[in-house]
C-alpha positions in Angstrom: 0.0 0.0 0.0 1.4 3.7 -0.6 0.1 6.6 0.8 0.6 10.0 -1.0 -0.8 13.6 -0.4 -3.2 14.5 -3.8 -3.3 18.1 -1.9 -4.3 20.3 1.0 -7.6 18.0 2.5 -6.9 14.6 0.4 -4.3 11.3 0.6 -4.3 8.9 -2.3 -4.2 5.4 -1.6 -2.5 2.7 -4.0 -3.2 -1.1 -3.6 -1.6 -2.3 -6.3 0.2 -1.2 -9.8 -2.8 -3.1 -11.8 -6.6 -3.7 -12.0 -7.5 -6.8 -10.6 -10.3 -8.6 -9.1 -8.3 -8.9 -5.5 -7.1 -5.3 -5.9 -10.8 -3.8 -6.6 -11.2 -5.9 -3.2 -9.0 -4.1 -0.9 -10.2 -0.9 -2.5 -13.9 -1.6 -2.0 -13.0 -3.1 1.4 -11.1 0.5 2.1 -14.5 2.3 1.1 -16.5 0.1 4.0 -14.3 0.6 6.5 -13.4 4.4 5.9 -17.1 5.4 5.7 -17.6 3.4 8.7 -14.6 5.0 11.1 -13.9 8.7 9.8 -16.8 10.0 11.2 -17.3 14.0 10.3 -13.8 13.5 9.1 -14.7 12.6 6.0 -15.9 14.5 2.9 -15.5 12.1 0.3 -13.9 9.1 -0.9 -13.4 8.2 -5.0 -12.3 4.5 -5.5 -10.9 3.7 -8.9 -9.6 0.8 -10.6 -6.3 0.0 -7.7 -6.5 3.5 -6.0 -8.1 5.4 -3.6 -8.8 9.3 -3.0 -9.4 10.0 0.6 -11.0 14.2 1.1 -11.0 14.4 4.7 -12.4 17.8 6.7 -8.8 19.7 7.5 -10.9 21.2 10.3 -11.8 18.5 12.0 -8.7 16.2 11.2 -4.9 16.4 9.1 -3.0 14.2 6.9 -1.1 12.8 9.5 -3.6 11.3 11.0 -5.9 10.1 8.2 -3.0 8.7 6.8 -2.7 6.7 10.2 -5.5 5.5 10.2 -6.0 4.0 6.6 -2.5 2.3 8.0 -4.3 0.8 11.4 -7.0 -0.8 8.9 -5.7 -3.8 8.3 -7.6 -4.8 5.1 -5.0 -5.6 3.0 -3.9 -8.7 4.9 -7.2 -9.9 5.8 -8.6 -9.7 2.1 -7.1 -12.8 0.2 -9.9 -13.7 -1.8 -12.2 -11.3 -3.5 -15.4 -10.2 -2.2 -18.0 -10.6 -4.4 -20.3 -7.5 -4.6 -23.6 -7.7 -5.7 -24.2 -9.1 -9.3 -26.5 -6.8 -11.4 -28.1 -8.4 -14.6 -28.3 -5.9 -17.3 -30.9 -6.5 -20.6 -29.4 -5.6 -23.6 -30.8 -5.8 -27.1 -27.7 -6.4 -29.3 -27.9 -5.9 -33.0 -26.7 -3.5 -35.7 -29.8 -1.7 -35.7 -29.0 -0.8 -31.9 -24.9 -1.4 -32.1 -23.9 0.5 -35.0 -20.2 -0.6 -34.6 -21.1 -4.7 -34.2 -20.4 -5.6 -36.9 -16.9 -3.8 -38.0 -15.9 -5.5 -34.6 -16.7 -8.5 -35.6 -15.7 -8.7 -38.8 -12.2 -7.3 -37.1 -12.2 -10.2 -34.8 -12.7 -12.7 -37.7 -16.2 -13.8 -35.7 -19.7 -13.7 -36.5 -21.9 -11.1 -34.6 -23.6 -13.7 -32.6 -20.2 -15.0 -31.2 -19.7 -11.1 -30.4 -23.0 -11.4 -28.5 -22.1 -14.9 -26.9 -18.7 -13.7 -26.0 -19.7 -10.2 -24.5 -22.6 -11.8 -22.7 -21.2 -14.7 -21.0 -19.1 -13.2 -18.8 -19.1 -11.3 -15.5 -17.4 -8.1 -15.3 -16.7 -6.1 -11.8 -17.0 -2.4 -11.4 -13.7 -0.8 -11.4 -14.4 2.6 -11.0 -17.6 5.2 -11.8 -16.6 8.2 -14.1 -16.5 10.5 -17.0 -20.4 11.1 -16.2 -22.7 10.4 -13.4 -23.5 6.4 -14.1 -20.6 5.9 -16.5 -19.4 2.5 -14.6 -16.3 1.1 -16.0 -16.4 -2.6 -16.3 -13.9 -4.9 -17.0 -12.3 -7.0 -18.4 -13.5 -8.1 -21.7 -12.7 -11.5 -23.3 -9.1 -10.5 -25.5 -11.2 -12.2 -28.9 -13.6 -8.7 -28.5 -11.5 -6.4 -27.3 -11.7 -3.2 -29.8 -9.6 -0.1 -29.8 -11.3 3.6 -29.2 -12.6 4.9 -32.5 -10.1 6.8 -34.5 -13.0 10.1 -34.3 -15.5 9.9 -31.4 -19.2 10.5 -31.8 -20.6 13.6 -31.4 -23.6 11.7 -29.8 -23.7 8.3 -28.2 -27.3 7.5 -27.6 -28.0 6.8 -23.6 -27.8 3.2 -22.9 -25.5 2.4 -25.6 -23.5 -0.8 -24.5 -19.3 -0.4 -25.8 -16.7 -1.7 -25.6 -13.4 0.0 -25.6 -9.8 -2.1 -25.0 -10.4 -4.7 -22.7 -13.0 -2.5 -21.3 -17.4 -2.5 -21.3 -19.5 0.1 -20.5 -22.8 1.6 -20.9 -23.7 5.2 -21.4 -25.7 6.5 -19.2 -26.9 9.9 -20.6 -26.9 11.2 -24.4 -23.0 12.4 -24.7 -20.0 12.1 -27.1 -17.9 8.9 -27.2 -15.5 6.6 -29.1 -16.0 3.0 -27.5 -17.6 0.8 -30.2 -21.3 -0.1 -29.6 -22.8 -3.0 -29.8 -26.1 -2.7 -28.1 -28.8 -0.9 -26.3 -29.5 -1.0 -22.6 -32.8 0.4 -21.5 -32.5 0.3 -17.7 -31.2 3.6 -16.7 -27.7 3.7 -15.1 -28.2 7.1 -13.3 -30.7 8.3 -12.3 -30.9 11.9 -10.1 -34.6 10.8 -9.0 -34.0 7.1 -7.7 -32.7 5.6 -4.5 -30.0 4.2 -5.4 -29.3 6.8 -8.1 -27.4 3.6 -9.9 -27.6 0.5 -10.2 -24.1 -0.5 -10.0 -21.5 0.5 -7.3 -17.6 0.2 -7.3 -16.8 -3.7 -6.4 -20.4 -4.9 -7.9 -20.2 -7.9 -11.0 -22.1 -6.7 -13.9 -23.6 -9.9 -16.3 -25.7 -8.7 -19.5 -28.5 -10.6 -20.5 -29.4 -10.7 -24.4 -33.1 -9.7 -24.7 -35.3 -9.2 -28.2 -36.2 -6.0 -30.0 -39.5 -6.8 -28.3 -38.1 -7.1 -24.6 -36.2 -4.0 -25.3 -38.9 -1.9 -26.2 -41.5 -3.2 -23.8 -38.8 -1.8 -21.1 -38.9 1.6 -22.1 -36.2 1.2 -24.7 -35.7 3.8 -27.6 -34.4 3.1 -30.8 
């Protein structure tokens, strides 16, 4: 674990060089026991994918002593297998009607759009971090056979719920925004939501799984094509 100061109220946290599912452990274990010990100390904490940014109240506490007390938690040692977060299952329609990139990335990875879909779909992915936009969770890590670089010119305007994939990484969009991931589907549960309680479905540490659904399904959900 190393500790640096990111400035005058906040400490950074590392737990590891790499995104992993153990490291994405001891980060999501951090968040737990953080919220549950700084008391008015806190302001904020911001996990990403093998870091975390600690904002603490500089009038209630310094960075001496934040920075002993992430190093009294003893997380690290205690977490040797990952904890599983809650898995969220995800409709998605996939097709090229609602994935305008599908097929370039299949055709790229020398498979057939439904081995795309198969591929994509089969797997669980965990929550790394939440960013970019409110709801924008990114997910990882995506099977190396459908793994896509970033488009060579963004989008002006990614529709909301768009599912993508960029690297080794998955996403879905959670407003109307610009983007370069390749998309390959449509989502129509919301992924943030100002209104709700929860105002996402996902959190940091969660497994995502995405569940193919029909044109029908998609639009009986509130879907828009």
């Amino acid at each position: 674990m190393l500790i640096e100061v990111a400035g005058e109220n906040a400490l950074i946290v590392y737990f590891g060089e790499t995104a992993n599912p153990q490291v994405s452990a001891r980060v999501q274990q951090a968040v737990d026991l953080l919220s549950q010990t700084m008391g008015d100390a806190l302001v904020d904490l911001v996990p990403s994918y093998a870091s975390l940014l600690v904002i603490y109240n500089p009038l209630v506490t310094d960075h001496f002593a934040v920075k002993r007390q992430i190093r009294a938690l003893q997380y690290a040692e205690e977490s040797d297998q990952p904890q599983t977060g809650n898995l969220i299952e995800l409709p998605v329609y996939y097709g090229t009607d609602a994935g305008p990139d599908l097929q370039s990335l299949a055709d790229n990875a020398g498979l057939t759009t439904n081995e795309v879909i198969q591929i994509h779909s089969e797997m669980e992915y965990r929550v790394y971090a939440i960013g970019f936009a409110p709801g924008f969770a990114y997910l990882g890590e995506v099977d190396e056979r459908i793994a896509a670089a970033r488009l060579s010119t963004p989008r002006l305007k990614v529709p909301r719920g768009a599912v993508a994939i960029a690297d080794r990484q998955t996403a879905v969009y959670p407003a109307v925004s610009p983007g370069g991931w390749n998309l390959i589907g449509l989502c129509p549960i919301r992924m943030f939501d100002p209104a709700a309680e929860p105002t996402m479905p996902v959190q940091v540490g969660d497994r995502v799984k995405f569940a193919p659904i029909s044109k029908q399904e998609f639009l009986s959900l509130g879907g828009e094509l």
